[in-house]
Every structure is written in C-alpha cells, then in structure tokens.
N, C-alpha and C positions, 0 to 999 in steps of 0.2 A: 949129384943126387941131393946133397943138403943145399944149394941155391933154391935147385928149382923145388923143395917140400915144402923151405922158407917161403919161398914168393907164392906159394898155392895157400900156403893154411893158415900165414900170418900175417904176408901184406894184401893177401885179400885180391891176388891177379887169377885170372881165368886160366884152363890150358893154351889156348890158342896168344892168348897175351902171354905169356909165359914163351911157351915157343916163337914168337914173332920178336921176340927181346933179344933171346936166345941163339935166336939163329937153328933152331933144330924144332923137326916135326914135334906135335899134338902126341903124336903115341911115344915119341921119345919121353915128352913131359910126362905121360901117363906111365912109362915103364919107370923112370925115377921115382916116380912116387909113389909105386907098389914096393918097389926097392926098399925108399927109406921107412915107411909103414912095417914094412918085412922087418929089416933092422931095430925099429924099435920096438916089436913087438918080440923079439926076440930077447935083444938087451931088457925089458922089462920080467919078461916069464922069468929069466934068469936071475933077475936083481927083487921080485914081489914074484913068486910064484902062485900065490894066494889070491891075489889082489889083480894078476893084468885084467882080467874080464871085467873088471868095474872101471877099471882106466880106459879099454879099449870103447867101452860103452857108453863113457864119459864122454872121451873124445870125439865119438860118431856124432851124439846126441847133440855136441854143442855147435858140429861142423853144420848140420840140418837143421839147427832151429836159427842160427843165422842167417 
C-alpha cells in the first residue's frame, strides 16, 4: 500500500506504470491507493480533527495543479 501511494504521488508514476513495475493489475494500484488515502485521512482526523479538510484540500489541489 505505502510502495505503490509513494510511487503514485511522489515519484510522479502512472497507475498502469505502477502496475507494470509491480507485477499487479491498474485496479490493484487504484485499490492501494484509496486504501492508504483512507489511512491517512483517518490518522489525520484523529491527530488535527480541526484542520484534516484543509489538508485534505491541500493535498487534492496540489495533486491537480501539477
């Protein structure tokens, strides 16, 4: 789960490049990555209960203007 979130949001790989590295289907890559999204939006609500919706809106904003 944390490989393939790394290799999707950080080093900047596609899903199908992800998967073809991997060894495992496009929707495997896509179900890890809702997975670890899930997790950290969870560990965030729980660590800034105030604050995830600016993180999380952060985070979108800056995944889409890239």
């Amino acid at each position: 789960c944390r490989k393939v979130f790394v290799m999707s949001r950080f080093d900047g790989f596609k899903n199908r490049e992800i998967a073809l590295k991997l060894n495992i289907s496009t929707t495997a890559v896509e179900k890890h990555i809702r997975k670890a999204l899930s997790s950290l939006t969870a560990y965030f609500e729980k660590q800034y209960p105030f604050n995830i919706y600016i993180i999380i809106f952060s985070c979108l904003l800056s995944t889409y203007l890239d």
